[in-house]
N, C-alpha and C positions, 0 to 999 in steps of 0.2 A: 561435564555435559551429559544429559542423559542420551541413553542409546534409545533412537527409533526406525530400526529397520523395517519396520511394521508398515510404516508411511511406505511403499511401494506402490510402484504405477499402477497398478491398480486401485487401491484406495485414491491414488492423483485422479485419475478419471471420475472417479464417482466424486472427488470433491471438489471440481468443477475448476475453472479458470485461476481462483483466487488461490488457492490449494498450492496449485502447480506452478503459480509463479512463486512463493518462496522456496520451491525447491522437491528433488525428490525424495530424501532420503534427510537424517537428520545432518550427515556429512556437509549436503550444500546448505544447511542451517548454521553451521558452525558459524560460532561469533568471530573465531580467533581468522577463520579464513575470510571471515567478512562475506558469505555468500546471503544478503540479503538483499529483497529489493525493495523499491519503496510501498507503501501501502495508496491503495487508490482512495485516497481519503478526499479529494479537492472535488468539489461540482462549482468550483465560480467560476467564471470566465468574464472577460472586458464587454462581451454585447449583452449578459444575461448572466449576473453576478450565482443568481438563484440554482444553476445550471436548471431549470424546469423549460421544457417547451414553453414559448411566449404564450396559448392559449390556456394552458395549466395553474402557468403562475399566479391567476387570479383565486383558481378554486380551492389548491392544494394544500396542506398544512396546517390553515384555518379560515374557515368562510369569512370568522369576523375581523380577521385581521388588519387594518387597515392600511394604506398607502405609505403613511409618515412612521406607522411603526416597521409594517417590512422593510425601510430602507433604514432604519435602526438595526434591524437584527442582519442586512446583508453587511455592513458595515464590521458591526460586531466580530461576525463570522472572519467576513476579511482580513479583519488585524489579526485575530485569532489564527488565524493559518498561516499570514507573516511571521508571527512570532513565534507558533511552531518551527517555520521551515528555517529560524532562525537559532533554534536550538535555545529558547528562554520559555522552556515548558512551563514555569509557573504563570506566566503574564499568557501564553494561552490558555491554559487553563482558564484563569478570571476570568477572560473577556467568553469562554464559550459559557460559563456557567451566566455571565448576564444575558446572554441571548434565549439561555434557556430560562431562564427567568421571565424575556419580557415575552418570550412565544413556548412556553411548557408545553404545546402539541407539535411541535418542530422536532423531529427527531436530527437533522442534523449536527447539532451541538450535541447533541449526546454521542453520536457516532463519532465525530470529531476529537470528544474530550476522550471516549477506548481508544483511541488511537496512540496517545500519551502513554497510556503502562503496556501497552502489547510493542510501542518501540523499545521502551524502558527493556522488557523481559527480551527482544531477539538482540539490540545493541548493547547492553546494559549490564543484564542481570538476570540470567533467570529464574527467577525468584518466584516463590510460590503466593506471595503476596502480590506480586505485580500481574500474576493470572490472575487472580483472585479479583482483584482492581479492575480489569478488562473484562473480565465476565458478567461481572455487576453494573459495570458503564454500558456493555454492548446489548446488555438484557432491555436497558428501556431502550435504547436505539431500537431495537427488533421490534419490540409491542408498538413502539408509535410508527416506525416503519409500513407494519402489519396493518394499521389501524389507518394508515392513510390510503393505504393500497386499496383497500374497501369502497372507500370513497371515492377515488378515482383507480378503476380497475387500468385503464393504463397508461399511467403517471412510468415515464421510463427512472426518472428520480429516484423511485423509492424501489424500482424492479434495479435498478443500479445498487441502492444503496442498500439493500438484501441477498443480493449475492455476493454483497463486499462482508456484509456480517455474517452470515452463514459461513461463507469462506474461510476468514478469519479464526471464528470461532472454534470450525473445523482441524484446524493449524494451531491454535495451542489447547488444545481437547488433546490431541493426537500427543506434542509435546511432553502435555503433563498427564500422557500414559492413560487417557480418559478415551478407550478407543471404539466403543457405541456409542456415546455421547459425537465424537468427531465423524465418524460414517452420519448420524442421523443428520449433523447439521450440513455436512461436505453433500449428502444427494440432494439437501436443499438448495442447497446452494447452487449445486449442478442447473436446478432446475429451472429457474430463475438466471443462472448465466447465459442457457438456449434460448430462451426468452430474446436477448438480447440480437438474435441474428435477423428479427425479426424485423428491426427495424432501418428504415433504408438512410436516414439523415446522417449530416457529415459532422456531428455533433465531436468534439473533440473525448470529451469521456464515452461517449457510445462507440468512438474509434478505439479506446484502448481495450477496453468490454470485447471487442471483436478479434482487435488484433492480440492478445492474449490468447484468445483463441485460437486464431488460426495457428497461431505457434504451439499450443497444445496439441492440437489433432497432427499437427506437420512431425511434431515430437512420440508420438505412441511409437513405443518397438513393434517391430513385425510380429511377435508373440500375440501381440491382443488387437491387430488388425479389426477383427470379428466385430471389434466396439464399435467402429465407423458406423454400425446402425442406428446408433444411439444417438446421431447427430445430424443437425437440420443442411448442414454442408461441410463440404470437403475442405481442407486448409492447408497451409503449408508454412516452414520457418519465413520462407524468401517472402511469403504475402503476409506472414503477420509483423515483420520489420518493418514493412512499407508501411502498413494502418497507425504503429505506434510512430515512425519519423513523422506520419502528416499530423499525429494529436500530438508531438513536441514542440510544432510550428505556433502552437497556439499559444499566446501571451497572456497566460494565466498560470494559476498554481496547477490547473490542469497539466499544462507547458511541462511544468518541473515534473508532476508526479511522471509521465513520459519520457521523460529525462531518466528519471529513477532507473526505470522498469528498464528503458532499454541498456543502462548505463551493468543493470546486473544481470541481464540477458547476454550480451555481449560478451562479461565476462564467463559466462557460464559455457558458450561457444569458445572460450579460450579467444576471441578476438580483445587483447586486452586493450589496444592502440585504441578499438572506436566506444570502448568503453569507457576510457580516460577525457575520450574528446566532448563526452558528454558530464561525464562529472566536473569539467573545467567549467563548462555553462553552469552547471549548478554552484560553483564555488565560486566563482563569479559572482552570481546573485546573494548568494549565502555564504559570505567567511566566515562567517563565526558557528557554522554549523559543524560540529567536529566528526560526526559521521560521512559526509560528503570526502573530507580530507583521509578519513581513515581505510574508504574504500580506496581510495586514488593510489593511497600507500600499498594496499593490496596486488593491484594491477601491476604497480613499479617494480613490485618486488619481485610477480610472477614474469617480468621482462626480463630479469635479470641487473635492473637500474636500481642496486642495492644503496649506492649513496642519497640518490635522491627519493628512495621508499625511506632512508634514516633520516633525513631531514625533516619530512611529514611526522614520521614516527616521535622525535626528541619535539616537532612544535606542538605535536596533541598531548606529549608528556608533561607538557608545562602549563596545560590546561586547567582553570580554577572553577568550572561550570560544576556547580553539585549533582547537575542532573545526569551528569557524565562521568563520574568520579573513577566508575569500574573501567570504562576506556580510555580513560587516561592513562592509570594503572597499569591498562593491557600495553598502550602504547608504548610505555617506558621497560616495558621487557622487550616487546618488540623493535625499541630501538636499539636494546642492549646485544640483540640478536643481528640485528643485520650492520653493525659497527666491528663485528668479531674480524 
């Protein structure tokens, strides 16, 4: 794995919400400790598949778009995120590449399909081909991003979905040792996540957007206090928990990304118990996802519940998913290890 001590709190601050939730240092990146969280990739939700404010929905992404095809491309999207969170990334793949086929100004299938090798390279492998793949994907994501934001100065959608790519980007920039490129994208990104305090609705993604936040600024060491000027308000661990519990309430894939985040927050506070309680919701939803199960393993093992972190460990060893072939692999050392 490569070393990036470089990634320090400071650059975390300048790289904005997105940044700091995978972690500070490359140590909480480690695949083998499993410190990842999920990507905020999801904007459907059950009242408003589009996640767009209801007045929006009509203008945003394409004027001519019509009725009977946007509910082609939410549909699309939809299955597309099922079968991501289901861990059968080629059948998401297809279904994002027809959405963007029947809406090419829609950058969320673009954002959606980088989101496939930037998991690949933090669960996976990482691989210089799999940045390589996610840089290329999240590049149109950004121009159409960019290009709709003009059009509707403010679409929170696309101020969402640009601090998740800037973010991102900034996060395996950094990775693969690309460390101007990841500072220019991480202030953008910064900048564009302040954005988001701006807004007062109880939007389930606008909640995570926040309470990510609040748990960044609750999180700065007394060293760089001084930063607190840099920010439209004050926050805290204990108020950025509460913003993400009430955006996990939501029955959507929003729901699960929520799940994710606090599922690797939790762990990251060493409270492994209420991190496990949330990855049982997501394996619940998701069996067959082997990421879900591998973090569970992680939690069990840091309890000291070495039989039942081996059990996890020999079920994802036995794993046949090609998209997961390297955590399989890892699994069955890891089962090898806590069976001793």
């Amino acid at each position: 794995m490569k070393s990036n001590r470089f990634y320090s709190v400071f650059f975390v601050v300048l790289f904005g919400i997105d940044a700091f939730f995978f972690g500070l240092t490359s140590a909480d990146l480690a695949f083998a400790q499993a410190q990842e969280g999920t990507l905020p990739i999801v904007k459907s939700s059950q009242s408003n598949s589009t996640g767009l404010d209801p007045l929006q929905k009509e203008v945003s992404f394409d004027l001519s778009t019509t009725s009977e095809l946007l509910g082609s491309i939410e549909e699309l999207l939809d299955r597309g995120l099922g079968a991501f969170y289901r861990a059968d990334w080629n059948e998401a793949e297809q279904l994002f590449s027809q959405a963007s086929e029947l809406a090419p100004h829609d950058p969320r299938a673009y954002f959606f399909t980088s989101m496939i090798p930037f998991w690949g390279y933090f669960f996976v492998s990482e691989s210089s081909e799999a940045a390589s793949k996610y840089f290329s994907k999240s590049a149109k994501a950004l121009e159409l991003s960019k290009k709709q934001l003009e059009m509707v100065p403010d679409d929170s959608t696309m101020i969402l979905l640009l601090s998740g790519i800037y973010g991102y980007r900034s996060l395996m920039a950094a990775k693969e040792s690309r460390y101007m490129q990841a500072m220019k994208n991480g202030i953008a990104g910064f900048g564009f996540t302040n954005q988001l305090l701006a807004y007062s609705n109880m939007r389930a993604d606008v909640r995570i957007g926040r309470g990510l936040y609040y748990y960044m600024v609750g999180s700065i060491p007394s060293e760089v206090r001084w930063m607190f000027t840099l920010f439209r308000e004050k926050g805290s661990i204990e108020k950025g928990f509460q913003e993400l519990q009430l955006a996990a309430q939501d029955n959507s894939y929003i729901g699960d990304e929520a799940k994710m985040i606090l599922a690797y927050l939790y762990e990251k506070e060493k409270k492994h118990q209420d991190a496990i309680t949330y990855l049982d919701l997501l394996i619940q939803e998701y069996p067959q996802n082997p990421i879900f199960l591998f973090l569970k393993a992680s939690n069990l093992r840091a309890l000291g519940e070495q039989q039942a972190a081996f059990l996890l460990y020999r079920q994802l060893s036995e794993g046949e998913n090609p998209s997961f072939s390297a955590l399989h692999r890892k699994s069955k050392d890891l089962a090898d290890l806590t069976s001793r």
